[in-house]
N, C-alpha and C positions, 0 to 999 in steps of 0.2 A: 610367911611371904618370902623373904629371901632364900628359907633353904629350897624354894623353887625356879632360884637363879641355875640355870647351869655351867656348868666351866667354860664353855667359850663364850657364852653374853658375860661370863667376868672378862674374861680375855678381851673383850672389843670395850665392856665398861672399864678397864684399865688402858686402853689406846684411847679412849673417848676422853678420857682425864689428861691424856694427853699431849689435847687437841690435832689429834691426826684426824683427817679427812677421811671418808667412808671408800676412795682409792688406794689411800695409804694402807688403811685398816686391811680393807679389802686384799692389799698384798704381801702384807706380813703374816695374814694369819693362813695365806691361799685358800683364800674362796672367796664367791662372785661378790660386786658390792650391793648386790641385790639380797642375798642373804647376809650381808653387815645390816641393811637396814630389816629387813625382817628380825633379825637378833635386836636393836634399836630399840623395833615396833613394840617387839615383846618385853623389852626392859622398862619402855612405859607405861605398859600395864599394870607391870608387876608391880613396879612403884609406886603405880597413880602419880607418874609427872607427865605434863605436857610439853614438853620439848628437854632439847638434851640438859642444858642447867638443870634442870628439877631433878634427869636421874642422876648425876655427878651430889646432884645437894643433897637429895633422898639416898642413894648410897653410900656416900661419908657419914648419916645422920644415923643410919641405921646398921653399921658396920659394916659395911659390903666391902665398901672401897678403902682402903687406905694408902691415904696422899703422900703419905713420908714414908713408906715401903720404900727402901735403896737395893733392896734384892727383886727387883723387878726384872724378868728378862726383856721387859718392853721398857 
């Protein structure tokens, strides 16, 4: 399941953790906020979460995310 995450739904599920807005997202990573939320869409699939908590909870639970990274360029 995760190694079907790709590098930039990490990229926005590491600005999702945090709590940047899908404009914010949207401008740091340059591109529209219609593909932040399509990358979103597709992170809740993958996780099987329904809304953004589940994938930040399902990502930290299953190694995706990690909260205490300090080598974060975001």
């Amino acid at each position: 399941m995760t190694s079907t995450i790709s590098p930039r739904e990490k990229d926005v599920l590491q600005l999702m953790a945090r709590e940047m807005t899908t404009k914010e997202i949207a401008g740091i990573l340059s591109i529209s906020q219609h593909t932040v939320i399509s990358h979103r869409k597709n992170l809740m699939e993958k996780l099987a979460a329904r809304n953004a908590v589940g994938i930040i909870v399902r990502a930290v639970r299953l190694g995706v995310l990690n909260l205490t990274n300090e080598n974060s360029i975001y």
